[in-house]
VEXKE-817372 format. One record per atom (N, C-alpha, C): residue in one letter; x, y, z negated. Coordinates in steps of 0.05 Angstrom, whole numbers, plus 32768, in hexadecimal, padded with zeros to 4 digits. Example, Ala and Ser with C-alpha at 12.3 -4.5 7.8 and 13.67 -1.06 7.14 Angstrom:
A,8108,7F8E,7F64
A,80F6,7FA6,7F64
A,8108,7FBE,7F64
S,8101,7FD3,7F72
S,8111,7FEB,7F71
S,8102,8001,7F63
***
This chain:
X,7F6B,86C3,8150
X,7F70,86AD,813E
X,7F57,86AA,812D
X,7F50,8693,812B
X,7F3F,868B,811B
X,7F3E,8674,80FD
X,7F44,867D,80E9
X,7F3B,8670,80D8
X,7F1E,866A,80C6
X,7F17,8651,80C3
X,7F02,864A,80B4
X,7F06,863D,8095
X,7EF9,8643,8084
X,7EFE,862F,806C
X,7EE3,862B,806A
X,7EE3,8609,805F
X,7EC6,85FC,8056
X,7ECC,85FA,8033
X,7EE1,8606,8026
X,7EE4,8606,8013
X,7ECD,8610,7FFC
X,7EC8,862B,8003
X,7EBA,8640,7FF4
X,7EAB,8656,800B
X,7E9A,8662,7FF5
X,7E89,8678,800F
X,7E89,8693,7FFC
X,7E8D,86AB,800B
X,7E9B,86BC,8001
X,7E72,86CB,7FF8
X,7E6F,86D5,7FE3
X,7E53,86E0,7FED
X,7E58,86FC,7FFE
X,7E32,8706,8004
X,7E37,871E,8014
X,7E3F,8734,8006
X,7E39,8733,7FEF
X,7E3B,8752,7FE6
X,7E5E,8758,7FE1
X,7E69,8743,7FE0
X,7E80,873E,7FE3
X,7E97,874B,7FFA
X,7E8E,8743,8010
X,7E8F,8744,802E
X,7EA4,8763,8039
X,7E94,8773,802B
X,7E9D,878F,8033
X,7EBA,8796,8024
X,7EBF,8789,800E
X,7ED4,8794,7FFA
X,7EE9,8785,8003
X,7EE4,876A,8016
X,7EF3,8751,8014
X,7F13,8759,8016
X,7F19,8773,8027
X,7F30,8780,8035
X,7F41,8795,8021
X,7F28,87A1,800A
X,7F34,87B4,8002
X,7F44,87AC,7FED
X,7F61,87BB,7FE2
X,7F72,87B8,7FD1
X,7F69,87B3,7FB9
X,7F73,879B,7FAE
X,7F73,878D,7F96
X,7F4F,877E,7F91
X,7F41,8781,7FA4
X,7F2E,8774,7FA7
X,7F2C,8755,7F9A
X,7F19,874B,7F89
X,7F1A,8730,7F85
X,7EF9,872B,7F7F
X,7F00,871D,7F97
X,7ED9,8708,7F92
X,7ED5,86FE,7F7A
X,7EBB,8708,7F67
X,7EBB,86FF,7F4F
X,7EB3,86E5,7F57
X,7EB7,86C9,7F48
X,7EB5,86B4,7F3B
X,7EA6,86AC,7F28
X,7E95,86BA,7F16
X,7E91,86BB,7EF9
X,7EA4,86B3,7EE4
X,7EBC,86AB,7EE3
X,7EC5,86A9,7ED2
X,7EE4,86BD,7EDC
X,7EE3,86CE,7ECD
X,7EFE,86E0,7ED2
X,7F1A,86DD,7EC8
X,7F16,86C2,7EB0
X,7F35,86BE,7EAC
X,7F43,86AB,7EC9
X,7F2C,8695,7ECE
X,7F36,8682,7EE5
X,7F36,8693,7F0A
X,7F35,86AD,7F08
X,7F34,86B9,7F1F
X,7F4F,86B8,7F28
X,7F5F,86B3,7F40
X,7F71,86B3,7F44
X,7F80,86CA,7F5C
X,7F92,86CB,7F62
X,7F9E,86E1,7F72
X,7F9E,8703,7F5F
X,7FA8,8715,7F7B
X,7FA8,8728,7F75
X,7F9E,8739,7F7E
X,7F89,872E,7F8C
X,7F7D,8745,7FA2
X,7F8B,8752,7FBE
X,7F9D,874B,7FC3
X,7FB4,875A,7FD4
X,7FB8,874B,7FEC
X,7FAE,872D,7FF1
X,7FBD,871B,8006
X,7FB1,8729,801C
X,7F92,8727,8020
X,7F7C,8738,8033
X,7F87,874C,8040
X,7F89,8760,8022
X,7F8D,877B,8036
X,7FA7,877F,803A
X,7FBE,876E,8032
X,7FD9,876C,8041
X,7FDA,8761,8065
X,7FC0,874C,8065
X,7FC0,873A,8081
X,7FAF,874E,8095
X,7F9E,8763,808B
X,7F99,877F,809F
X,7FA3,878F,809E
X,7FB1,87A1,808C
X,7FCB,87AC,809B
X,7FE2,87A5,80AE
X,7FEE,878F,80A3
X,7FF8,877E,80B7
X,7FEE,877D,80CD
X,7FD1,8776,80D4
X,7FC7,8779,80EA
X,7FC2,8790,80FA
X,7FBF,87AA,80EB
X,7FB6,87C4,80ED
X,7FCB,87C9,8103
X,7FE4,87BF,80F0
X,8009,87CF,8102
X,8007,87BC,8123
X,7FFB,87A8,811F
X,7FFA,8799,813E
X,7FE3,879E,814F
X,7FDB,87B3,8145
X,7FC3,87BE,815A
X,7FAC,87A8,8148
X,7FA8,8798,8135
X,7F8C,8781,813B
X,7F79,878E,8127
X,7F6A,8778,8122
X,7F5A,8775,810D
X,7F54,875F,8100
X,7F49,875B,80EE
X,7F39,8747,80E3
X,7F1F,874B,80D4
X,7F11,873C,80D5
X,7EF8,872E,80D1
X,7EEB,8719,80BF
X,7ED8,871F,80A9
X,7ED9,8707,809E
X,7EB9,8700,809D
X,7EAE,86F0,80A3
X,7E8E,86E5,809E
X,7E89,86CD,808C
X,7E7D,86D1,8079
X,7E79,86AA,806F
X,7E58,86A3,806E
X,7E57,8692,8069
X,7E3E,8688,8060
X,7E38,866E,8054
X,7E28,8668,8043
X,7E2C,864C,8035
X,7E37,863C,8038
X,7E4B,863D,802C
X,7E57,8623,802F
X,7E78,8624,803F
X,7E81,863B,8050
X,7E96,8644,8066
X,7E95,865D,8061
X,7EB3,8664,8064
X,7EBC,867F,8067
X,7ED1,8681,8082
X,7ECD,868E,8096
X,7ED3,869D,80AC
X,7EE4,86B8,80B0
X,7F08,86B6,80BA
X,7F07,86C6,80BA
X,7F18,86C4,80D5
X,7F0E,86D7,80E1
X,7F20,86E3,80FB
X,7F2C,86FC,8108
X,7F4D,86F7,810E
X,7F62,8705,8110
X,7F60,870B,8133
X,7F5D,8727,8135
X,7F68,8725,8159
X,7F7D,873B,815C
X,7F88,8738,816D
X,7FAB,8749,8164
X,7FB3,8744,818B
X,7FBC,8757,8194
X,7FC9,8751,81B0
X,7FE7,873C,81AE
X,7FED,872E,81C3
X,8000,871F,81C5
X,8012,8724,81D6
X,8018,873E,81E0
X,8029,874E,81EE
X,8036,8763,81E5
***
């Protein structure tokens, strides 16, 4: 499964934490940051229990993330 967003681009240094619990991409402004850090690394566990993984790459301008999981 593949999703793309042309919304926002995640930076690199970013990249590695994107998964870990309660993780949140700074913004510069920390009152308007939103979530909880948790959706990510709820959607790879989830994946973990179905055998998959996921993946995330961005770069200017797009963020990339992809899910592979067996279908049997």
């Amino acid at each position: 499964m593949l999703v793309v967003s042309n919304e926002a681009d995640i930076p690199a240094f970013a990249l590695p934490r994107l998964f870990d619990k309660f993780y949140r991409v700074p913004n510069g402004d920390r009152w308007q940051q939103g979530g909880s850090g948790l959706g990510l690394t709820l959607v790879q566990k989830i994946l973990e229990r179905l055998n998959g993984t996921i993946q995330a790459t961005s770069e200017s301008g797009w963020t990339q993330f992809t899910a592979q999981f067996p279908t049997s």
